[in-house]
VORO-39535 format. One line per field, with one value per atom (N, C-alpha, C): residue number from 1; residue in three letters; z, x negated, y negated. Coordinates in nm, 2 decimals. Layout:
BEGIN
gunu [NUM,...]
bator [ALA,...]
w [Z,...]
u [X,...]
v [Y,...]
end
This chain:
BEGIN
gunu [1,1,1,2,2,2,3,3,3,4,4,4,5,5,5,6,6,6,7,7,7,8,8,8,9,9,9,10,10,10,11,11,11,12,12,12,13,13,13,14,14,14,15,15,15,16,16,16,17,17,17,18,18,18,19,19,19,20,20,20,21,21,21,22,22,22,23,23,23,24,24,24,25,25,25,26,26,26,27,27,27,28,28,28,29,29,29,30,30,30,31,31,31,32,32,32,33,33,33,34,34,34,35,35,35,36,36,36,37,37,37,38,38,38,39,39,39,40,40,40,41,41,41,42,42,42,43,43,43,44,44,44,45,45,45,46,46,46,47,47,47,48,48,48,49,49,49,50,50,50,51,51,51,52,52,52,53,53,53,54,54,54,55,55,55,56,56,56,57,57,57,58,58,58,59,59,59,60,60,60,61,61,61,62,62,62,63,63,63,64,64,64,65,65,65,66,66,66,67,67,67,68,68,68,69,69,69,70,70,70,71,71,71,72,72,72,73,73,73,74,74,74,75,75,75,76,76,76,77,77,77,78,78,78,79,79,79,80,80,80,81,81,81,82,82,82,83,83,83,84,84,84,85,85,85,86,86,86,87,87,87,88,88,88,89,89,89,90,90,90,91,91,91,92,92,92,93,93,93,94,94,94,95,95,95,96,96,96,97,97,97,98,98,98,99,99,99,100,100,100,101,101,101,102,102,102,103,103,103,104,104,104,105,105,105,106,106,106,107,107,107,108,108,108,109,109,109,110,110,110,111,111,111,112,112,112,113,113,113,114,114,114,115,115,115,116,116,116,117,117,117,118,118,118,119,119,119,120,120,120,121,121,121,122,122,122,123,123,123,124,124,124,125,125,125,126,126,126,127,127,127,128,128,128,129,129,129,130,130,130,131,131,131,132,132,132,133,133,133,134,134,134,135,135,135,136,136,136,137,137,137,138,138,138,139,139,139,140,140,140,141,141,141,142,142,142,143,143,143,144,144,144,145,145,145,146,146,146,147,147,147,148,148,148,149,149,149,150,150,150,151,151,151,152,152,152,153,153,153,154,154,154,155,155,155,156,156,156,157,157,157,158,158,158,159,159,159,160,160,160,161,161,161,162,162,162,163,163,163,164,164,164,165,165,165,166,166,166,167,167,167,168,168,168,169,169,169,170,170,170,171,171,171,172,172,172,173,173,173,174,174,174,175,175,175,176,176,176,177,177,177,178,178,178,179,179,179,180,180,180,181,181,181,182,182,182,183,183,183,184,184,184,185,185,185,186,186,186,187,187,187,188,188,188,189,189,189,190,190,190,191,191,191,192,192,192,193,193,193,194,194,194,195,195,195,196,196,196,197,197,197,198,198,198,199,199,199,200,200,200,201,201,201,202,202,202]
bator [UNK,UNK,UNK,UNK,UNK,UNK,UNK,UNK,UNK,UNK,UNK,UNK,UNK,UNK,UNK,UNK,UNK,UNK,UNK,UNK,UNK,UNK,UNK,UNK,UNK,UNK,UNK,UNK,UNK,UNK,UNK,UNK,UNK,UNK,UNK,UNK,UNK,UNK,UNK,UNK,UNK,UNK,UNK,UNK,UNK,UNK,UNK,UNK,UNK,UNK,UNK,UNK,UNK,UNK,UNK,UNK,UNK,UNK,UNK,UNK,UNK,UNK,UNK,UNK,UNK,UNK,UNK,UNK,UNK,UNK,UNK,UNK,UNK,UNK,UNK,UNK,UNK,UNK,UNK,UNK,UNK,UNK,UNK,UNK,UNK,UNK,UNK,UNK,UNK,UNK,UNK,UNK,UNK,UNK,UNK,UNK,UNK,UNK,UNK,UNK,UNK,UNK,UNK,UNK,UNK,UNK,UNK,UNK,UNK,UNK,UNK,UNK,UNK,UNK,UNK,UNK,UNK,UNK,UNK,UNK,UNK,UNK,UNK,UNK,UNK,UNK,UNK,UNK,UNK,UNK,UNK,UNK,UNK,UNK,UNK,UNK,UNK,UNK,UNK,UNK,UNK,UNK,UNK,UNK,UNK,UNK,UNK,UNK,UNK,UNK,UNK,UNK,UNK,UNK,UNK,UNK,UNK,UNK,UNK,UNK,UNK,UNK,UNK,UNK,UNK,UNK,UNK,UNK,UNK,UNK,UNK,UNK,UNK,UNK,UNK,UNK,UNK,UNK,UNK,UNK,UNK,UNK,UNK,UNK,UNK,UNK,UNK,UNK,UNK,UNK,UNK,UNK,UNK,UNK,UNK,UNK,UNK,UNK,UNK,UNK,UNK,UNK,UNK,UNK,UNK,UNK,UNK,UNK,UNK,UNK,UNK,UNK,UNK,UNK,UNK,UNK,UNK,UNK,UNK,UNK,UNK,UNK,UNK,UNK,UNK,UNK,UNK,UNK,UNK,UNK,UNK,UNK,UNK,UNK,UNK,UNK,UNK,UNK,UNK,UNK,UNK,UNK,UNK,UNK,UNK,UNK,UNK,UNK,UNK,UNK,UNK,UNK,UNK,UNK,UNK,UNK,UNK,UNK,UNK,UNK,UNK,UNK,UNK,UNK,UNK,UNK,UNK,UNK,UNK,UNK,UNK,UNK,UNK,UNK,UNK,UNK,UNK,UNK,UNK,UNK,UNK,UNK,UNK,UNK,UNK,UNK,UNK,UNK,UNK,UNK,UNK,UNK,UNK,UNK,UNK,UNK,UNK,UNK,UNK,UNK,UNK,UNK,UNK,UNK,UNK,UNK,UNK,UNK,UNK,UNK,UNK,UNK,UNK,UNK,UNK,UNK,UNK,UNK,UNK,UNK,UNK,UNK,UNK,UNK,UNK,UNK,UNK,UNK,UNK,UNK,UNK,UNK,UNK,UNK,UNK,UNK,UNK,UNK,UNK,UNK,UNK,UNK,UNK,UNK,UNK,UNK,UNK,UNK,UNK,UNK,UNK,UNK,UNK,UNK,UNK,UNK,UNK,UNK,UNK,UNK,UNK,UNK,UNK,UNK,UNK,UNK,UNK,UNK,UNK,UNK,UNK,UNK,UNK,UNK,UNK,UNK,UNK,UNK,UNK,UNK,UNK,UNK,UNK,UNK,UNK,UNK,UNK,UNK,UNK,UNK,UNK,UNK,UNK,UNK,UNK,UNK,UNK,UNK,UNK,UNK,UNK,UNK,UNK,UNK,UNK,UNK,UNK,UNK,UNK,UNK,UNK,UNK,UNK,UNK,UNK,UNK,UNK,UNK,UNK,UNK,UNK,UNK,UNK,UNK,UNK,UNK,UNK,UNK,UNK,UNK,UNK,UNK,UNK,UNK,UNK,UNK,UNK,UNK,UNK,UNK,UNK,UNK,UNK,UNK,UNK,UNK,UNK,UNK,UNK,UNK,UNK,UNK,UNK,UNK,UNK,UNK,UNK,UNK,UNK,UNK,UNK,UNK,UNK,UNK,UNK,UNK,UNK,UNK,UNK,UNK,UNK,UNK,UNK,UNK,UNK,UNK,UNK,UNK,UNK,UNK,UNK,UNK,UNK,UNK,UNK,UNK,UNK,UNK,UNK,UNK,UNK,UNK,UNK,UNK,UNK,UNK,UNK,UNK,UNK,UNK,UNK,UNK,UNK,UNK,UNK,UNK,UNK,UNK,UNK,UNK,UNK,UNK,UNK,UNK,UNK,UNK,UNK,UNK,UNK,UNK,UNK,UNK,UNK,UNK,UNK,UNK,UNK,UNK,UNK,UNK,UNK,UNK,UNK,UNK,UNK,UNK,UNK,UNK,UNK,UNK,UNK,UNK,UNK,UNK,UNK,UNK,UNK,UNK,UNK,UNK,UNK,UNK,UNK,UNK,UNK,UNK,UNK,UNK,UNK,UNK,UNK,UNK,UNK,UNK,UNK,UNK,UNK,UNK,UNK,UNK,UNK,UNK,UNK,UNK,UNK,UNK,UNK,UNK,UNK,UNK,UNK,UNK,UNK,UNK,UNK,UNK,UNK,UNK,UNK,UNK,UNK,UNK,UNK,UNK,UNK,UNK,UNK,UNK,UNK,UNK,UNK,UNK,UNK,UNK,UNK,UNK]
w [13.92,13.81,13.75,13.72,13.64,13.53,13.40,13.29,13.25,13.19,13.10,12.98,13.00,12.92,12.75,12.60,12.53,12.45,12.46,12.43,12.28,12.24,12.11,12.06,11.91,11.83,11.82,11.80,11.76,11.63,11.69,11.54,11.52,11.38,11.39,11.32,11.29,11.21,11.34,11.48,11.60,11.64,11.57,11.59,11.57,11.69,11.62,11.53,11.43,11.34,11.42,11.51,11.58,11.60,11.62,11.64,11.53,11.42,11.30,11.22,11.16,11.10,11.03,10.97,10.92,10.81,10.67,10.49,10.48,10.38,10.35,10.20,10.18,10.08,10.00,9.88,9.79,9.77,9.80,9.80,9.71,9.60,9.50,9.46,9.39,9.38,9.41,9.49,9.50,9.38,9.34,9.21,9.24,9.09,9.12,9.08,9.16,9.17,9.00,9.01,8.84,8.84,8.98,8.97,8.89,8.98,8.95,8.81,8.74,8.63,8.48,8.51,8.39,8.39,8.52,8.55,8.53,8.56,8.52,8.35,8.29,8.19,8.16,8.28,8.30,8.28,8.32,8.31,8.15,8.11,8.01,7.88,7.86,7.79,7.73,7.60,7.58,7.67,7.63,7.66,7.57,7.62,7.55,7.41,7.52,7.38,7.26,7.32,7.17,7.08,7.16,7.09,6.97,7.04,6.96,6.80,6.87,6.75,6.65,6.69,6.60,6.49,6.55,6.45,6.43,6.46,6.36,6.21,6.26,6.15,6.04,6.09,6.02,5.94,5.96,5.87,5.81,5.81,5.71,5.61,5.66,5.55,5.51,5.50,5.41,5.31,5.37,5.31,5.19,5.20,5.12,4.98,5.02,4.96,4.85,4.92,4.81,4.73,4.79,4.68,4.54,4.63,4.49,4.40,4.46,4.40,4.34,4.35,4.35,4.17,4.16,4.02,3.94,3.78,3.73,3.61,3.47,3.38,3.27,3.20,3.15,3.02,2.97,2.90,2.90,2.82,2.81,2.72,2.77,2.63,2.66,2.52,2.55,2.47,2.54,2.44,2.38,2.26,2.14,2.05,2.06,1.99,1.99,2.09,2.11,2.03,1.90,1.88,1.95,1.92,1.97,1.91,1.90,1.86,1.95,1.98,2.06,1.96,2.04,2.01,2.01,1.92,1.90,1.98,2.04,2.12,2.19,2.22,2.31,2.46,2.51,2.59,2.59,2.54,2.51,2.39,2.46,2.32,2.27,2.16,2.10,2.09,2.12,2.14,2.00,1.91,1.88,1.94,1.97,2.07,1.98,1.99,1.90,2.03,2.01,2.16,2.06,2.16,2.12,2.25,2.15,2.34,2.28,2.36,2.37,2.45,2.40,2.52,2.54,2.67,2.70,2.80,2.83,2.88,2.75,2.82,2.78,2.70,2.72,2.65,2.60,2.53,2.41,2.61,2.46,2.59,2.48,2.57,2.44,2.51,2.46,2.49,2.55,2.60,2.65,2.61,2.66,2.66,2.67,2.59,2.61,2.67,2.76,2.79,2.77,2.82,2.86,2.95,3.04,3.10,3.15,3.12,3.20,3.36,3.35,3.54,3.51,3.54,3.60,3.78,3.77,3.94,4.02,3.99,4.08,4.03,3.92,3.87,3.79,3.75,3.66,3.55,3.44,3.34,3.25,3.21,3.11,2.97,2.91,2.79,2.68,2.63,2.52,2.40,2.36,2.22,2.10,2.02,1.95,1.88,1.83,1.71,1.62,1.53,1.39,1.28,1.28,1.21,1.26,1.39,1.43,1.42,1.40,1.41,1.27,1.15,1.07,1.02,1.06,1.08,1.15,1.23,1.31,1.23,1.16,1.10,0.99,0.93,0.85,0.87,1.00,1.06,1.10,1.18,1.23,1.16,1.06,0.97,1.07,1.18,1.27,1.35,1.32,1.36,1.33,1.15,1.09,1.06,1.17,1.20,1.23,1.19,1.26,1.27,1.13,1.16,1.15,1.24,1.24,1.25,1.19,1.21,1.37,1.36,1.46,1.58,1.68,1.76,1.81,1.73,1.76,1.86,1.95,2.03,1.98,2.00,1.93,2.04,2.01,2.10,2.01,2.12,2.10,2.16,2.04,2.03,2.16,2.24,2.29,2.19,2.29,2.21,2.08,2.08,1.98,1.99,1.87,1.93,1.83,1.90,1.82,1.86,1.70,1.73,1.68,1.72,1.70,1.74,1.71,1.74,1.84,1.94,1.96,1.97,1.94,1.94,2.07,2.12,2.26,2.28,2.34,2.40,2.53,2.55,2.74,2.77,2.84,2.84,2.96,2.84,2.87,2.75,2.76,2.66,2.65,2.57,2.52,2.65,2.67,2.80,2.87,2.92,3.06,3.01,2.91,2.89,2.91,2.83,2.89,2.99,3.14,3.25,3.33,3.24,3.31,3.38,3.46,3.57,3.48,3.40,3.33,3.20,3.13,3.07,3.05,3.10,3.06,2.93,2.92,2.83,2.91,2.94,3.00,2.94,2.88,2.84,2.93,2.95,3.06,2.95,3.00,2.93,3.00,2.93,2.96,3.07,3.16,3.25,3.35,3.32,3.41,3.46,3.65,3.70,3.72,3.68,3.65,3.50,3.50,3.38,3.30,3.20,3.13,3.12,3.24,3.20,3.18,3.03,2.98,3.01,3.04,3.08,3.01,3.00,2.95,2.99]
u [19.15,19.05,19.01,18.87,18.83,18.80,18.87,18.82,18.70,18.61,18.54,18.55,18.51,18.60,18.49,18.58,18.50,18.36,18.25,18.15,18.15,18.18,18.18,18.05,18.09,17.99,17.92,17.78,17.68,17.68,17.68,17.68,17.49,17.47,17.34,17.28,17.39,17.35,17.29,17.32,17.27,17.12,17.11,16.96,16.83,16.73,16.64,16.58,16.47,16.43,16.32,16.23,16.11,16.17,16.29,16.34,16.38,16.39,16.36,16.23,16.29,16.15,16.08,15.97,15.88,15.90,15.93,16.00,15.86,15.89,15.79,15.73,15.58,15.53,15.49,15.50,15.41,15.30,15.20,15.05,15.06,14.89,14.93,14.82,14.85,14.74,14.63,14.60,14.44,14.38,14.26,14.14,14.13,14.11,14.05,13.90,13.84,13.74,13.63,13.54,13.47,13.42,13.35,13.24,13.35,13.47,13.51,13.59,13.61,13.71,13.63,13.51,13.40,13.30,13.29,13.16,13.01,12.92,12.79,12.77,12.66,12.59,12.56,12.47,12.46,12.61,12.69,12.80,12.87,12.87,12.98,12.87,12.75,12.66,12.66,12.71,12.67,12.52,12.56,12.44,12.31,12.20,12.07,12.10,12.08,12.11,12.23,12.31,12.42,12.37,12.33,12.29,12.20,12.07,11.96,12.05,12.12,12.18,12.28,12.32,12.42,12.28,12.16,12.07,12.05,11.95,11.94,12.01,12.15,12.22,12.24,12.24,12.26,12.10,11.99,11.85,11.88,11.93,11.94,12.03,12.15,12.27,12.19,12.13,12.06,11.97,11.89,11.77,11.85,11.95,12.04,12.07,12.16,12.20,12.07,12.01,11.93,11.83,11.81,11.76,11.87,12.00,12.11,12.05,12.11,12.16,12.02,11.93,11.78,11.74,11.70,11.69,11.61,11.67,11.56,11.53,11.48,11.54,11.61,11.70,11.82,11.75,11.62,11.59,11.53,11.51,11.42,11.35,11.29,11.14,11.06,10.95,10.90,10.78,10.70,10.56,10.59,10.58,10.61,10.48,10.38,10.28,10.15,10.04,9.93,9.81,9.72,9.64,9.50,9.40,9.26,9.14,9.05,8.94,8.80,8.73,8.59,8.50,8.49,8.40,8.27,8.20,8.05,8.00,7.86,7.81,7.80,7.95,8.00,8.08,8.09,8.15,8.30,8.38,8.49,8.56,8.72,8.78,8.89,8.93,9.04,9.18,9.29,9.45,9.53,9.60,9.73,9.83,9.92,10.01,10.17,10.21,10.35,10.48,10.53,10.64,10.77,10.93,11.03,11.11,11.18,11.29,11.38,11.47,11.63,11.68,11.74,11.82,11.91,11.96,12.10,12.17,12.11,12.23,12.33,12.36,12.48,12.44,12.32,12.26,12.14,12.11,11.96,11.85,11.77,11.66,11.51,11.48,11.38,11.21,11.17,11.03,10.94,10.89,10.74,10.63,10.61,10.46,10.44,10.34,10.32,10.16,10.16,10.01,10.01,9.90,9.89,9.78,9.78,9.72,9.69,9.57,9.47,9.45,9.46,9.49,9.39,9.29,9.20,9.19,9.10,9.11,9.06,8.93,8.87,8.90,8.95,9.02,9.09,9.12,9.21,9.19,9.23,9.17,9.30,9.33,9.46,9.36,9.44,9.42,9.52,9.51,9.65,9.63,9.75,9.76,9.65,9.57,9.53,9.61,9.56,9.61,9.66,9.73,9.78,9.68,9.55,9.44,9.37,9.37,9.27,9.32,9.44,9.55,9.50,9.48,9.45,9.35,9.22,9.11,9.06,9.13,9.08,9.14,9.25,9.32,9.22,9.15,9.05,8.91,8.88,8.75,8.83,8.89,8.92,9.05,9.01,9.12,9.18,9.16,9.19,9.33,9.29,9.40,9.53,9.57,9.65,9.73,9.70,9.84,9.92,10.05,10.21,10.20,10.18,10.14,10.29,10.29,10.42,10.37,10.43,10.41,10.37,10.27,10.28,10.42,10.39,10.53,10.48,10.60,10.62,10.66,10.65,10.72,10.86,10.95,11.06,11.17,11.32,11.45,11.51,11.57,11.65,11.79,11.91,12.04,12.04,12.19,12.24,12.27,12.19,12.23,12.17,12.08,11.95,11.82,11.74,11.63,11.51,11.41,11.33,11.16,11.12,11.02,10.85,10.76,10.63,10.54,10.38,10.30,10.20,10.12,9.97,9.88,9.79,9.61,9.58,9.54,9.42,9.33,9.20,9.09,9.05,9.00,8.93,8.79,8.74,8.59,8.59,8.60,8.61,8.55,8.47,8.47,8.61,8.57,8.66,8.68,8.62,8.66,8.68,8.63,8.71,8.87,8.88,9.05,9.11,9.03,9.15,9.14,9.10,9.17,9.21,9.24,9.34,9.43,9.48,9.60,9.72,9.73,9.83,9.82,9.89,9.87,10.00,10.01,10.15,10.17,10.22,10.27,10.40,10.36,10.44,10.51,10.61,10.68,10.74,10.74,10.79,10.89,11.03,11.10,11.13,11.16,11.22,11.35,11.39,11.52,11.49,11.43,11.43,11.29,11.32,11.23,11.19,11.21,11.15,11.13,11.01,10.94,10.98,10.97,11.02,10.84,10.85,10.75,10.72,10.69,10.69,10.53,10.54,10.47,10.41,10.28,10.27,10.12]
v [-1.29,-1.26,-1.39,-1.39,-1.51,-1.53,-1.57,-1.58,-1.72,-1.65,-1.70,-1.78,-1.88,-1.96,-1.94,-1.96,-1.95,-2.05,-2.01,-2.08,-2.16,-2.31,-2.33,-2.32,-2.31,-2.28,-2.39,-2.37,-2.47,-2.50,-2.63,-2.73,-2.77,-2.68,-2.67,-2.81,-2.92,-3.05,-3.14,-3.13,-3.17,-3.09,-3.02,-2.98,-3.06,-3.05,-3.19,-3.10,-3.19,-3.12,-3.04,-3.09,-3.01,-2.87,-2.86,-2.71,-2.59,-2.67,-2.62,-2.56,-2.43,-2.36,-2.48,-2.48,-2.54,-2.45,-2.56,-2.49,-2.41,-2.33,-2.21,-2.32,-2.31,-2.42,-2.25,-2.28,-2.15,-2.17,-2.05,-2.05,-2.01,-2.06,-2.01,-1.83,-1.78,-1.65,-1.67,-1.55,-1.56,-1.55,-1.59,-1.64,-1.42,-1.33,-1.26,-1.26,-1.13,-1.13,-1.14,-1.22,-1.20,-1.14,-1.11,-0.96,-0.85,-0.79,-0.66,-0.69,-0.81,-0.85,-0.85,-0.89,-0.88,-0.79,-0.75,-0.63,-0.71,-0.58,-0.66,-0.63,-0.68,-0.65,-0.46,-0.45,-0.30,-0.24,-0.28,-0.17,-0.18,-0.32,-0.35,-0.28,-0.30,-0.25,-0.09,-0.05,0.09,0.17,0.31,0.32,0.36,0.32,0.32,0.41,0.52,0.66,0.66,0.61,0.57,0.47,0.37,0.25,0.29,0.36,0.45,0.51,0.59,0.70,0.66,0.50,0.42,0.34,0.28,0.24,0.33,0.43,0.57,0.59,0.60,0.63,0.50,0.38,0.28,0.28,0.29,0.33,0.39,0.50,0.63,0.59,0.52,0.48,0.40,0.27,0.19,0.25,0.33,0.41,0.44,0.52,0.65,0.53,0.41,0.32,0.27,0.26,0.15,0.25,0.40,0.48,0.53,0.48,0.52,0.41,0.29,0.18,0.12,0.16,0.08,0.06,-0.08,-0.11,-0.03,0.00,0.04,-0.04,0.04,-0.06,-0.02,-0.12,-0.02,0.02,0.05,0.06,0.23,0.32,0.47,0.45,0.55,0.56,0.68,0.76,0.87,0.86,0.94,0.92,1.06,1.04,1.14,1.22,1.14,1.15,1.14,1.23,1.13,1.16,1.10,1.16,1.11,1.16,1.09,1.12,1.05,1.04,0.98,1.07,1.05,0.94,0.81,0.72,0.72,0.76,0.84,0.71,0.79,0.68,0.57,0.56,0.44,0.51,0.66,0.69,0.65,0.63,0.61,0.67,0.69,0.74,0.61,0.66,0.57,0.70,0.61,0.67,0.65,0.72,0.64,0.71,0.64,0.66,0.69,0.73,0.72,0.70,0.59,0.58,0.58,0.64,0.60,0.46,0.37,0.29,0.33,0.30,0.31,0.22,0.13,0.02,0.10,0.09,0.19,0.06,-0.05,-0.18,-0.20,-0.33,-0.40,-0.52,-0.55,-0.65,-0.67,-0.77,-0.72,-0.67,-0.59,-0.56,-0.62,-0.78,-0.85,-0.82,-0.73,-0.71,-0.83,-0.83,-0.91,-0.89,-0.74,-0.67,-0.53,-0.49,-0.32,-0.35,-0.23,-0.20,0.00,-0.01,0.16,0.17,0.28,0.32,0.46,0.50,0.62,0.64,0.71,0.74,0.87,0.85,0.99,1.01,1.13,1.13,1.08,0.99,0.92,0.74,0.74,0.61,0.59,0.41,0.41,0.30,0.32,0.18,0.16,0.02,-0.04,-0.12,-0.11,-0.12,-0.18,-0.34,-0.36,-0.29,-0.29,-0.25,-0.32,-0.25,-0.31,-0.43,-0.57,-0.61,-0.59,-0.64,-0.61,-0.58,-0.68,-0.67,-0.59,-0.54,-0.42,-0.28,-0.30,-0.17,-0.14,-0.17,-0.11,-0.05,-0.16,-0.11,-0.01,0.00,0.09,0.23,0.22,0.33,0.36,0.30,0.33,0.37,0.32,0.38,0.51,0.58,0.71,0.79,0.80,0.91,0.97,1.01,1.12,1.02,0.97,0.84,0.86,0.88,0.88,0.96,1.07,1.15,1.16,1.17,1.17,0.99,0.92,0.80,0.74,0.62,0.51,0.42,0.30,0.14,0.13,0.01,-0.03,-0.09,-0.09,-0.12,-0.25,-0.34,-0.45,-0.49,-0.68,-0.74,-0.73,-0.71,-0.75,-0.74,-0.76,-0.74,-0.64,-0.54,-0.42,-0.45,-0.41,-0.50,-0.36,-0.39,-0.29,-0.17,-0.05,0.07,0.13,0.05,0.01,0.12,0.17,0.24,0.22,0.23,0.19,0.31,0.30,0.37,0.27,0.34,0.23,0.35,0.28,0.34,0.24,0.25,0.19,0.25,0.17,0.21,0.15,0.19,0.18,0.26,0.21,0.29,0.25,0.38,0.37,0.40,0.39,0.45,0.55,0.63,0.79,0.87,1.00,1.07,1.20,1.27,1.32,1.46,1.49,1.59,1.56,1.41,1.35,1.32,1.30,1.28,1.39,1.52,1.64,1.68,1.62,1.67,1.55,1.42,1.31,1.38,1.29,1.29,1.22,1.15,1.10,0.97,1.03,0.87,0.78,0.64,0.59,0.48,0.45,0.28,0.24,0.09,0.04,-0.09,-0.10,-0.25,-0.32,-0.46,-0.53,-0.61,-0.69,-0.72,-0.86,-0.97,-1.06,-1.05,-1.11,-1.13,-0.95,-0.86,-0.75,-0.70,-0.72,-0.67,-0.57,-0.45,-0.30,-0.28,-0.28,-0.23,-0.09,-0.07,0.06,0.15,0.26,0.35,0.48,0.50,0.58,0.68,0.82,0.90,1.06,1.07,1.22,1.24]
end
């Protein structure tokens, strides 16, 4: 019988290196794709109809806002009084006006200017307050004047909280029946430091 004799082990430090695996190097991640990572415009983009219905609503909220919030002036006032008198043969009448204000701010409210104004239907005409020297004269030419009479209304400043009453004289060229089917008459005061006018209506 023949034995086989036993095979020694390999000494793997006698290995040439050419017979050796080649070391594993780390690749590094593939780049991903930008297309599929950012998308296009078209895709990342709401759509139209939202877009639409998000301004929509943002018009309407502003609208809403600035009709709350929208300036006026801190001042009231009422026409209390109006008499009149037809200007014989001049096509015009003459007004006295009796007004009340009321500051209702926080701080003086210092007059500028009063005017008034006729608004008929096919037009419209302003008019200042008579003068001081004409305000009376005029109170003596038209007795009719002199009813439910008050001082003239002065320029003056109204403290906070303050009220004040006055009268003016104005005329328009109008007769006396085209006044009674005006469309309106106002007085308007404008005031130092505020951009809405105080106007009063009847």
């Amino acid at each position: 019988m023949s034995i086989t004799p036993p095979v020694p082990p390999e000494d793997t430090s006698l290995t040439k290196p050419s017979e050796t695996e080649a070391p594993l190097i780390p690749q590094p991640d593939a780049l991903p794709h930008i297309g599929e990572e950012y998308g296009t415009g078209k895709e990342n983009l709401p759509p139209a109809k939202l877009v639409g219905v998000i301004l929509g609503i943002l018009i309407v909220t502003v609208g809403v806002l600035a009709f709350v919030f929208k300036a006026k002036s801190p001042a009231s006032g009422t026409i209390d009084d109006v008499q009149m008198v037809d200007v014989e043969g001049q096509n015009a009448v003459m007004l006295a006006i009796n007004v009340t204000l009321q500051n209702n701010g926080k701080t003086e409210y210092k007059m500028r200017s009063v005017n008034a104004e006729l608004e008929m239907a096919s037009a419209s005409s302003e008019d200042h307050p008579a003068s001081p020297v004409d305000f009376d004269r005029y109170l003596e030419a038209f007795p009719a004047l002199k009813v439910n009479p008050l001082p003239r209304l002065e320029i003056q400043t109204i403290e906070p909280g303050g009220k004040r009453t006055g009268r003016v004289i104005v005329s328009f060229p109008v007769n006396a029946a085209e006044f009674a089917r005006r469309k309106s008459l106002k007085v308007t005061v404008s005031a130092y430091g505020e951009s809405v006018p105080l106007v009063m209506q009847k």
